[in-house]
DRENDO-1510 file (C-alpha; in Angstrom, 1 decimal, always signed):
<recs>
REC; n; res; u; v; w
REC; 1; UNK; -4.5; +29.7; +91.4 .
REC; 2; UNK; -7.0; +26.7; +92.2 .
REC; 3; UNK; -6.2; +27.2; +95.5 .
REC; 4; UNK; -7.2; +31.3; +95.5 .
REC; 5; UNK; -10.1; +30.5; +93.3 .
REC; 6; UNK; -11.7; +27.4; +96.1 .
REC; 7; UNK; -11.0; +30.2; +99.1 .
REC; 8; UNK; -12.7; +32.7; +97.0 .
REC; 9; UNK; -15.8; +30.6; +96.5 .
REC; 10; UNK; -16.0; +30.0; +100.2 .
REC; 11; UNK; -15.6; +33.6; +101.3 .
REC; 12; UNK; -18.7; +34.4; +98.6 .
REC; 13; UNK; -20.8; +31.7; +100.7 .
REC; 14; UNK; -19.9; +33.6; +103.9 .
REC; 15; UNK; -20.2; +37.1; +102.6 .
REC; 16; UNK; -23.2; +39.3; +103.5 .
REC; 17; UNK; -25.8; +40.7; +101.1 .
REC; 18; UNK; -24.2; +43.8; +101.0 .
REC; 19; UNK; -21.0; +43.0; +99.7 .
REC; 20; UNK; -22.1; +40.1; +97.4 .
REC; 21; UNK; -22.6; +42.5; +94.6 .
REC; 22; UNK; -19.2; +43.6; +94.7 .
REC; 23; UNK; -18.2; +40.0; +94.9 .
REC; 24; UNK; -19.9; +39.6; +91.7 .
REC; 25; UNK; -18.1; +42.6; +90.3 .
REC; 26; UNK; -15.0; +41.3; +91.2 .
REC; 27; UNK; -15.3; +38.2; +89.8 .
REC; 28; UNK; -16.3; +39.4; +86.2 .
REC; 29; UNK; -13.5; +41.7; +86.5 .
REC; 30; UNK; -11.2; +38.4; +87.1 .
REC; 31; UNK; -13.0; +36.3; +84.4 .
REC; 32; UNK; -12.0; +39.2; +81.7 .
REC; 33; UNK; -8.3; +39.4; +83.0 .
REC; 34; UNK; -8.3; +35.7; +82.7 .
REC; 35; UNK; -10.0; +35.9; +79.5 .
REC; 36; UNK; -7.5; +38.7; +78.0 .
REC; 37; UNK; -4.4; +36.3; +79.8 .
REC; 38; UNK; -5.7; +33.3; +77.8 .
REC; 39; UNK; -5.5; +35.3; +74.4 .
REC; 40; UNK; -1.6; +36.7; +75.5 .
REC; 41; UNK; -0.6; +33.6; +75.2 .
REC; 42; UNK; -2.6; +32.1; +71.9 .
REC; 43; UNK; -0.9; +35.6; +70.8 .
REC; 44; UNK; +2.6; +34.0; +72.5 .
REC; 45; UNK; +1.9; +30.5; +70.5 .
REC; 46; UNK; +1.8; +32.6; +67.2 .
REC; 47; UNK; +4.7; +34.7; +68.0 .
REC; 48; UNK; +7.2; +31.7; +68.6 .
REC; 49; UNK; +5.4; +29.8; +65.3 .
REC; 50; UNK; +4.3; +26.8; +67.3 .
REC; 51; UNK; +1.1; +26.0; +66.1 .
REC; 52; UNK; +3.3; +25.9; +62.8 .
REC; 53; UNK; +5.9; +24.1; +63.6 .
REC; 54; UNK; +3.3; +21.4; +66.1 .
REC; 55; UNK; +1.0; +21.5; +62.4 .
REC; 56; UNK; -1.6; +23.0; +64.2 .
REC; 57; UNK; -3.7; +26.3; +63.2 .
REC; 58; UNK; -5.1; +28.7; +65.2 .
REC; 59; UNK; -8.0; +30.9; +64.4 .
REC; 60; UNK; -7.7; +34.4; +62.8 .
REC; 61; UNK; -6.4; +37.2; +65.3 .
REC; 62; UNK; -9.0; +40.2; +66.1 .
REC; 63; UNK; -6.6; +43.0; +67.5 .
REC; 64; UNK; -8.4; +45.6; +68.5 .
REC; 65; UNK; -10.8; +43.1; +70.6 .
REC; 66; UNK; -8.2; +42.0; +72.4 .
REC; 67; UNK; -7.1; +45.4; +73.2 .
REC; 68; UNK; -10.8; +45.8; +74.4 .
REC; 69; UNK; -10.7; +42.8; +76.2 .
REC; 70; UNK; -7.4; +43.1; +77.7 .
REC; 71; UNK; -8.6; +47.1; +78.9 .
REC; 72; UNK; -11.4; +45.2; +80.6 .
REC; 73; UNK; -13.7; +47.4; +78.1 .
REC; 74; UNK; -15.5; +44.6; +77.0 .
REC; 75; UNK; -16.6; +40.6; +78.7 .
REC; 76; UNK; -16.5; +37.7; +76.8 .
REC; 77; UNK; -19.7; +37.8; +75.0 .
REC; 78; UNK; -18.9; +40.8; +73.4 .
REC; 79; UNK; -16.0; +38.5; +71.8 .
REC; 80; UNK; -18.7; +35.5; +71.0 .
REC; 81; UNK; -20.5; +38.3; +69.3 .
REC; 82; UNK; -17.5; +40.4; +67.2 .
REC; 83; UNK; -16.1; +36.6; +66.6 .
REC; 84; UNK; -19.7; +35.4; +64.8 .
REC; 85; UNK; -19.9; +38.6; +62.7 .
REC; 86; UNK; -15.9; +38.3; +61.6 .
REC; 87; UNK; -16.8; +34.6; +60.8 .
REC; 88; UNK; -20.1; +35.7; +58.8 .
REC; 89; UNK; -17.9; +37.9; +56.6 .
REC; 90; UNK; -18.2; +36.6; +52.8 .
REC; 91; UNK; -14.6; +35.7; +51.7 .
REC; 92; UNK; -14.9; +38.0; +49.0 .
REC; 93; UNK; -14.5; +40.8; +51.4 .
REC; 94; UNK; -10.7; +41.9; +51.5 .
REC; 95; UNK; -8.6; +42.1; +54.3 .
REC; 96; UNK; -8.5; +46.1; +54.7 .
REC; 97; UNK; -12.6; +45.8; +55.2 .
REC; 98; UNK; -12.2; +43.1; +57.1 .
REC; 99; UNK; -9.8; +44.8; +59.7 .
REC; 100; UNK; -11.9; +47.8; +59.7 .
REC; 101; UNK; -15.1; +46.0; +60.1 .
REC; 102; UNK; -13.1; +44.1; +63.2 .
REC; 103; UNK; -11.9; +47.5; +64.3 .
REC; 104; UNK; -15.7; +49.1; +64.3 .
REC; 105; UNK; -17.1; +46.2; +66.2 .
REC; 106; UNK; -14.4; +46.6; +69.2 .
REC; 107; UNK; -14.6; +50.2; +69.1 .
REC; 108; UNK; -18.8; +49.5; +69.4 .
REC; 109; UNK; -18.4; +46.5; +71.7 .
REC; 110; UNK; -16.7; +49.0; +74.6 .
REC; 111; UNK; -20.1; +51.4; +74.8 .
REC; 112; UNK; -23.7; +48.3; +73.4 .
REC; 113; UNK; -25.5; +45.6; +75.3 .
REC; 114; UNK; -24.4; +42.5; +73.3 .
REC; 115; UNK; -27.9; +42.0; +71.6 .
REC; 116; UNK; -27.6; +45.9; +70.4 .
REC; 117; UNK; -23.7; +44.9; +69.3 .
REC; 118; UNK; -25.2; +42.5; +67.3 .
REC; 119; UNK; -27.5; +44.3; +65.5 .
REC; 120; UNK; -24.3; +46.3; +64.5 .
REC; 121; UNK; -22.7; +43.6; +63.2 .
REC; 122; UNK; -25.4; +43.3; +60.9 .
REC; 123; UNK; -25.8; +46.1; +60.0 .
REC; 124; UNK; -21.8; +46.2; +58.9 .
REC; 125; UNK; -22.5; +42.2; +57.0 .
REC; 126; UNK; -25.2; +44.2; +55.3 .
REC; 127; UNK; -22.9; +47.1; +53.8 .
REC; 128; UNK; -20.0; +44.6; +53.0 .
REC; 129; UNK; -22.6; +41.8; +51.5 .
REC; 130; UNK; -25.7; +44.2; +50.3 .
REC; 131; UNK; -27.2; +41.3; +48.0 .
REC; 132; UNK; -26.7; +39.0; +50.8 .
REC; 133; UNK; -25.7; +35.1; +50.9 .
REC; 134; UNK; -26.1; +33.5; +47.2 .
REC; 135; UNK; -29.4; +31.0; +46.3 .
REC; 136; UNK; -28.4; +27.4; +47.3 .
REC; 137; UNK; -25.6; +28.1; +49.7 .
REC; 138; UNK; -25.5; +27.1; +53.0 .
REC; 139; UNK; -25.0; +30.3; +54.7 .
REC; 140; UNK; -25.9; +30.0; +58.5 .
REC; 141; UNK; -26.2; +33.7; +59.6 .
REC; 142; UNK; -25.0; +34.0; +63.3 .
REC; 143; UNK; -27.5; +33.6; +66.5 .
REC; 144; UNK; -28.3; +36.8; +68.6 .
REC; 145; UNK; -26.3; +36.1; +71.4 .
REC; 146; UNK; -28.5; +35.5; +74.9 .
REC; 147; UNK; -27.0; +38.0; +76.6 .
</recs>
């Protein structure tokens, strides 16, 4: 694969300026199937128990992104976003909000800008924790994402 990927970079050095756009098309389209094969097999790891049985842990599974991801319906900052909101989520919050709050922001990732995906996500924090963070805790909210 290191090999495709140095040929690849040499043909976008060659290409013309009418077909570098669909060189960069191309190359997002990779970077999410690459993105979506990476979470198969974290998915893989949990299936066959081995960050149990190795004593490590891996980080909580958001379905329906991957789904997205794995449709190429969504990049990877659509995930950095959905991942900060599921992280901002008050552990008070049970699990069925929780999936459907995960569930809303995939379904909403596949059609917003990031920035306006975020804004979402808020929005959702807001209904699951209306009097927000308590006095004297260290609640970070997340960052709007760059992109």
């Amino acid at each position: 694969m290191v090999a495709c990927l140095d040929q690849w970079r040499h043909s976008i050095i060659g290409c013309d300026d009418a077909g570098l756009p669909d060189q960069i098309r191309d190359i997002e389209s990779v970077s999410r199937m690459e993105y979506s094969v990476m979470l198969d097999a974290v998915a893989e790891l949990e299936n066959r128990n081995i960050a149990v049985t190795a004593g490590g842990a891996l980080a909580p599974c958001l379905p329906n992104t991957a789904v997205a991801l794995a449709a190429d319906e969504i990049g990877p900052v659509q995930v950095k976003v959905i991942t900060e909101m599921m992280g901002a989520i008050p552990t008070t919050v049970g699990p069925a909000e929780r999936e459907a709050a995960e569930a809303e922001l995939a379904l909403h990732a596949r059609s917003f800008h990031p920035t306006a995906l975020h804004k979402i996500g808020q929005r959702i924090l807001a209904h699951l924790d209306p009097d927000g963070p308590e006095l004297g805790t260290s609640h970070n909210p997340p960052r709007s994402p760059e992109n």
